[in-house]
Backbone bond lengths (Angstrom), bond angles and torsions (degrees), N, CA, C in turn:
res aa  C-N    CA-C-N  psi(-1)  N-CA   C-N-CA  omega(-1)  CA-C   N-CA-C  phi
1 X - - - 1.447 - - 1.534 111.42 -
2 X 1.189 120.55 -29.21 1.514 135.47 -164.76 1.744 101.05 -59.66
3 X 1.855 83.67 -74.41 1.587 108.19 177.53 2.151 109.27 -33.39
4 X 1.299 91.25 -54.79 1.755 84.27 171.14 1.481 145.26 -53.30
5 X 1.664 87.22 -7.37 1.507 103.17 179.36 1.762 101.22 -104.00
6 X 1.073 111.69 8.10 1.713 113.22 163.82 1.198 123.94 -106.92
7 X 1.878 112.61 -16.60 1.547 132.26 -170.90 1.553 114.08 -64.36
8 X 1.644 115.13 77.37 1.363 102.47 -157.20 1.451 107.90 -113.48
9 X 1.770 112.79 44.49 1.201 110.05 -161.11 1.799 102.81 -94.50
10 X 0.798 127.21 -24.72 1.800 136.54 157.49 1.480 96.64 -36.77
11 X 1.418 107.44 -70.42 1.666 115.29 -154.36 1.524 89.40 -65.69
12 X 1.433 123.28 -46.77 1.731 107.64 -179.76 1.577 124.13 -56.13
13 X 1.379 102.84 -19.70 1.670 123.12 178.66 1.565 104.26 -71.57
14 X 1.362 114.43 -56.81 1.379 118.65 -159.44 1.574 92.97 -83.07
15 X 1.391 137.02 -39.72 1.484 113.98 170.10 1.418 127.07 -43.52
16 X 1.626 105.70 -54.18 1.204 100.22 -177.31 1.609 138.96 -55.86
17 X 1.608 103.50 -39.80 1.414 146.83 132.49 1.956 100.36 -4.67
18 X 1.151 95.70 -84.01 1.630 99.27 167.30 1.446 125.02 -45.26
19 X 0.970 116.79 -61.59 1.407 132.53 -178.81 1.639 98.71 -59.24
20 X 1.340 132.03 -81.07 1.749 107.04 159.96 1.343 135.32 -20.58
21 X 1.826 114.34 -47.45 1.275 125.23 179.79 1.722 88.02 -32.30
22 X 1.624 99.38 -69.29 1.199 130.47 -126.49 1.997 102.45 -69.80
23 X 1.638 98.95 -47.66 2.015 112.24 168.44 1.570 137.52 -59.87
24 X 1.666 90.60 -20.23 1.610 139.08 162.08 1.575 99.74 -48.47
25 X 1.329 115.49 -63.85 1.450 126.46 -131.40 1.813 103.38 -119.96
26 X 1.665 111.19 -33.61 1.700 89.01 -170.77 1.593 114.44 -96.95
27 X 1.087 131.57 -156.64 1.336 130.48 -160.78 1.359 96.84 -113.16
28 X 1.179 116.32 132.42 1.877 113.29 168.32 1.434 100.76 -111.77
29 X 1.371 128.38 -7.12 1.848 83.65 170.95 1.546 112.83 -103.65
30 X 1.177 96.28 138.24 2.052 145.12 -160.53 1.814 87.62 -29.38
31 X 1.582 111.12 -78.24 0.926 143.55 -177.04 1.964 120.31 -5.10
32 X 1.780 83.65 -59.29 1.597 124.44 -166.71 2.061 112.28 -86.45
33 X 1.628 93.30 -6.23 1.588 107.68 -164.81 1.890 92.30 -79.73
34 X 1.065 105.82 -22.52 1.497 106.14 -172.72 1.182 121.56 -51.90
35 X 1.324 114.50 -44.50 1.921 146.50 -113.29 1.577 71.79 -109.37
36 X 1.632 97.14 142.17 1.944 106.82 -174.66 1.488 87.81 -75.65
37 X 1.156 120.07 -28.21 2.038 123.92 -167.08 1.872 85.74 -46.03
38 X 1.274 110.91 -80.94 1.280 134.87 171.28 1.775 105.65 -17.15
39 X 1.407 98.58 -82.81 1.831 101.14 172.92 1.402 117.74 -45.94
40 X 1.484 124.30 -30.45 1.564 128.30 174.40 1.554 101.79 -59.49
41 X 1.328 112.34 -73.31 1.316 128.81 -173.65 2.254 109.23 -41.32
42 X 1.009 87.09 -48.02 1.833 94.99 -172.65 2.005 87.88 -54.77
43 X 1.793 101.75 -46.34 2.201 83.49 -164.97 1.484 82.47 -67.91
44 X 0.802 131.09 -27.41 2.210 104.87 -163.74 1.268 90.78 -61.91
45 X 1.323 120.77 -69.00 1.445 125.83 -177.43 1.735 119.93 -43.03
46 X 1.102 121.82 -24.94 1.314 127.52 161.09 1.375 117.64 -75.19
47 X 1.322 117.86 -61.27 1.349 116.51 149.09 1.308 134.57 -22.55
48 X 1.409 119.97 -39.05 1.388 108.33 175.93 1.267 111.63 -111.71
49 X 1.469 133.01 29.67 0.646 138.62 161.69 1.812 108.13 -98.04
50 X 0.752 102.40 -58.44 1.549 119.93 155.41 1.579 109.15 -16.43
51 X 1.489 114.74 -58.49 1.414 125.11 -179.43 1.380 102.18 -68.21
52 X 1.145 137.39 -53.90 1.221 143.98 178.73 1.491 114.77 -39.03
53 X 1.794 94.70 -63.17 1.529 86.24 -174.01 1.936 109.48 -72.02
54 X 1.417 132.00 -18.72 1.487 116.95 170.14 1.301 111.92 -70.12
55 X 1.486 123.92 -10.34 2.111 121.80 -177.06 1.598 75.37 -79.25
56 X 1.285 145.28 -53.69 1.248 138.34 -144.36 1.731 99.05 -80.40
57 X 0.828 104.16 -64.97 1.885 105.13 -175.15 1.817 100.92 -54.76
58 X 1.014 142.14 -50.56 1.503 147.97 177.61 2.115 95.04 -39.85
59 X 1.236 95.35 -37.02 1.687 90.28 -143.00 1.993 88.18 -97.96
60 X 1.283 122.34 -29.70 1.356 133.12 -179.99 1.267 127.78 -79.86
61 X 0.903 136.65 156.20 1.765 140.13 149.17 1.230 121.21 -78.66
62 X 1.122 149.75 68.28 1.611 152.10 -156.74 1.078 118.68 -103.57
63 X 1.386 104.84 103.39 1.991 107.76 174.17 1.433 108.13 -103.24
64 X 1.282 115.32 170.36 1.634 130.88 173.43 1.232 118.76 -18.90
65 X 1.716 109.69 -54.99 1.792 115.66 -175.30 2.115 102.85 -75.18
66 X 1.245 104.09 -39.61 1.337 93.18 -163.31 1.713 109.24 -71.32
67 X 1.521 115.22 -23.72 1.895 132.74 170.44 1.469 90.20 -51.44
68 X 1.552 117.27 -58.50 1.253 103.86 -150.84 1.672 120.60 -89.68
69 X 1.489 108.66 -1.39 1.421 137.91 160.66 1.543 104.26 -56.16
70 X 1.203 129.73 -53.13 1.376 143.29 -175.90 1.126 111.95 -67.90
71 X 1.565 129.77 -59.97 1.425 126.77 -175.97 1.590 97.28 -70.40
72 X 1.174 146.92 -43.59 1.364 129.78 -166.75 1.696 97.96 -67.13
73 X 1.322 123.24 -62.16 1.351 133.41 -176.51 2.263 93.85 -30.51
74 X 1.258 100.65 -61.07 1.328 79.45 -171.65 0.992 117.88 -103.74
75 X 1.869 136.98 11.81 1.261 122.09 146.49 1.707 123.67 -81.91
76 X 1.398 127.25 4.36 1.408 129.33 148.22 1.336 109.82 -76.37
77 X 1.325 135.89 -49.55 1.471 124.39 -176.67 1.244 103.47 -59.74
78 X 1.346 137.70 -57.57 1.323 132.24 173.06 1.588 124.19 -32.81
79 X 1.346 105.64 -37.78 1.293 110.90 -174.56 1.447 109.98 -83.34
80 X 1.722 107.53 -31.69 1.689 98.07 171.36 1.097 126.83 -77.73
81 X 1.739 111.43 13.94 1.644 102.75 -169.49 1.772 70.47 -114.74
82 X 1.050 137.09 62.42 1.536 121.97 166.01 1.551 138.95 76.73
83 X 1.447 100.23 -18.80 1.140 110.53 -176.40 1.531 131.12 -50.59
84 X 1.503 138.25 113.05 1.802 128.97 166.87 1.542 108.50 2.36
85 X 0.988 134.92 109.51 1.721 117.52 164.31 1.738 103.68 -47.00
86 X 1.471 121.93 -32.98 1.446 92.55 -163.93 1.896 112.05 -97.18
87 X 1.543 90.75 -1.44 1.734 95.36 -179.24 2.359 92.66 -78.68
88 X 1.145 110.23 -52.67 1.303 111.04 172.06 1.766 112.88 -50.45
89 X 1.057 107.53 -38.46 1.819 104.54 -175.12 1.703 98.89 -60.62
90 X 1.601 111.96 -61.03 1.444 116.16 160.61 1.217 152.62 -8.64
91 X 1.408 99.18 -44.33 1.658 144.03 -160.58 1.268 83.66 -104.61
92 X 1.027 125.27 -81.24 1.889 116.42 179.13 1.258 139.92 -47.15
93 X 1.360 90.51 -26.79 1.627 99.67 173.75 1.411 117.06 -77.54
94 X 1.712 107.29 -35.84 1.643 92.14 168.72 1.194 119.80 -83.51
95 X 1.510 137.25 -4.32 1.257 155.21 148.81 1.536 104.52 -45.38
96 X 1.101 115.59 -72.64 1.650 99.10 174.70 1.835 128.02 -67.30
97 X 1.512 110.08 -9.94 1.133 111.86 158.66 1.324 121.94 -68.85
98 X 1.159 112.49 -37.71 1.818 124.31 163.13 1.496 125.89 -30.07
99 X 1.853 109.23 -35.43 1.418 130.77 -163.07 1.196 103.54 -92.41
């Protein structure tokens, strides 16, 4: 029973999962990040990410280690696709407020 409370290979699935959702979907050029079109588009995209992560918590058992399995899983992918370290730290933090 113990060992199951370390089994955090789902939650490493579904971070990354997010983090694609997420490289999939927002805008990278710099320029265009300004534009409210742009800021509209990022809450939908937050938003459904948002939905994602409550289908995921409804359907899981999630303790401390497996939350924090998830936000690292997708604040390193974030960071290898280029991302600011502190716009990604950001991004995670309300991501783990989500949980």
């Amino acid at each position: 029973m113990i060992f199951a409370w370390f089994d955090a290979r789902e939650c490493k699935k579904f971070g990354l999962e997010l983090a694609e959702f997420y490289l999939e979907r927002v805008v990278i050029d710099k320029k265009d990040k300004t534009t409210k079109f742009v800021e509209k588009k990022q809450k939908i995209l937050l938003s459904k990410i948002q939905q994602k992560v409550y289908q995921f918590r409804a359907a899981q058992s999630l303790n401390v280690y497996k939350k924090a399995q998830i936000g690292n899983v997708f604040k390193w992918r974030l960071i290898e696709a280029g991302f600011d370290k502190d716009y990604v730290d950001e991004l995670t933090g309300w991501l783990m407020r989500n949980f």
